[in-house]
C-alpha positions as CSV (number, residue, x, y, z in Angstrom):
1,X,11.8,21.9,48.2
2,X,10.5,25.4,47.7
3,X,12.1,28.8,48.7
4,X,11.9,32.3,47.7
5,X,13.4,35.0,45.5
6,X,15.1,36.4,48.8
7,X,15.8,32.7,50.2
8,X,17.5,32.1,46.8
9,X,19.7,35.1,46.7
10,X,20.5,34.6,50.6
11,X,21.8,31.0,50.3
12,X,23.4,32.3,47.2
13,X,25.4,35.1,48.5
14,X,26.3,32.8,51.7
15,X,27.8,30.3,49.6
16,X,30.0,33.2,47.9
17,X,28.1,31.9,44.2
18,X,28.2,35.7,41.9
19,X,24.9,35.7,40.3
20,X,24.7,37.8,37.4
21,X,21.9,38.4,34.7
22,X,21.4,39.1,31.1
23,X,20.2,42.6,30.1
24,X,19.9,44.3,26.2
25,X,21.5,47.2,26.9
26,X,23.4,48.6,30.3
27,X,25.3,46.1,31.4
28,X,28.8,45.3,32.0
29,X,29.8,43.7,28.1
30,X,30.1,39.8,28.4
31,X,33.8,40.3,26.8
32,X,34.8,43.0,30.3
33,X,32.5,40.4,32.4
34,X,35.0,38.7,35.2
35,X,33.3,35.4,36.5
36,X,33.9,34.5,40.1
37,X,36.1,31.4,40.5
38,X,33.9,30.5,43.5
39,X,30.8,29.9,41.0
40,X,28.4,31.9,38.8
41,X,24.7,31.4,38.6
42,X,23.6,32.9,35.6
43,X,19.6,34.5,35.6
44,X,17.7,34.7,32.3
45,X,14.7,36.3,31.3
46,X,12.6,35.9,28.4
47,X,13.1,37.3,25.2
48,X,10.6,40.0,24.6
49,X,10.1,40.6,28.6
50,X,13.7,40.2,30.3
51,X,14.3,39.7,33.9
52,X,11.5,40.7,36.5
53,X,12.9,43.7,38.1
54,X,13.0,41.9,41.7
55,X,15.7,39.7,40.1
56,X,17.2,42.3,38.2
57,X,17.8,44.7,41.8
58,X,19.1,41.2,43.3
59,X,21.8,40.5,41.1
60,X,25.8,41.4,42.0
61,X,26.2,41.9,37.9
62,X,23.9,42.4,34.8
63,X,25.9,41.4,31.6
64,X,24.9,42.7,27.7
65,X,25.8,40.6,24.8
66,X,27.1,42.8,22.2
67,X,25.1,42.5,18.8
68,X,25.8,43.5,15.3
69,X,23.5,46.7,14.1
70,X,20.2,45.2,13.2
71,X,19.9,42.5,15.5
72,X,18.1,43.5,18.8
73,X,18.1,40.6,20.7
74,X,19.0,36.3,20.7
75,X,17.2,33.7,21.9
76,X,17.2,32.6,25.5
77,X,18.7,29.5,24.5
78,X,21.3,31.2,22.7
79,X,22.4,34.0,24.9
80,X,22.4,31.1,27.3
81,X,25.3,29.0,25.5
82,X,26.9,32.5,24.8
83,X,27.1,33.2,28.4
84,X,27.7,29.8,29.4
85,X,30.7,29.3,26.8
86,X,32.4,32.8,28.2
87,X,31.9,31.1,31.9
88,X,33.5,28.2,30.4
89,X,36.4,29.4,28.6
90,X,37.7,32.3,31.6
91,X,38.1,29.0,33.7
92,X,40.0,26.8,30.7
């Protein structure tokens, strides 16, 4: 099974699934972030690159971790469970 980036965002978007993406700086802070209750599909982009702009103009939400002064970014795999958790606990 193979589609593309429009497919994707189509059948997402039809299915009422938010998608939202991380971004260092400009987006809505992860605390203020509302996640749909009909399903979230969370976009991640490397570390030193971030998301490809054609996901980036695609997305209903970008989201910023805030950081402490002197750290500039996580880990995928770390912003990951961050954004993951705050999915997790707005629907506990």
């Amino acid at each position: 099974l193979t589609c593309t980036l429009p497919d994707l965002f189509a059948a997402l978007r039809e299915t009422a699934v938010q998608t939202i993406g991380t971004v260092s700086e400009g987006g809505i802070a992860l605390p203020d972030f509302v996640a749909s209750e009909s399903g979230t599909a969370v976009f991640m982009g490397s570390e030193y690159f971030g998301l490809p702009d054609a996901v980036l103009a695609q997305l209903d939400q970008q989201v910023t971790i805030p950081m402490t002064a002197g750290i500039d970014s996580f880990s995928v795999n770390a912003a990951a469970a961050i954004v993951l958790y705050e999915i997790k606990r707005q629907r506990a």
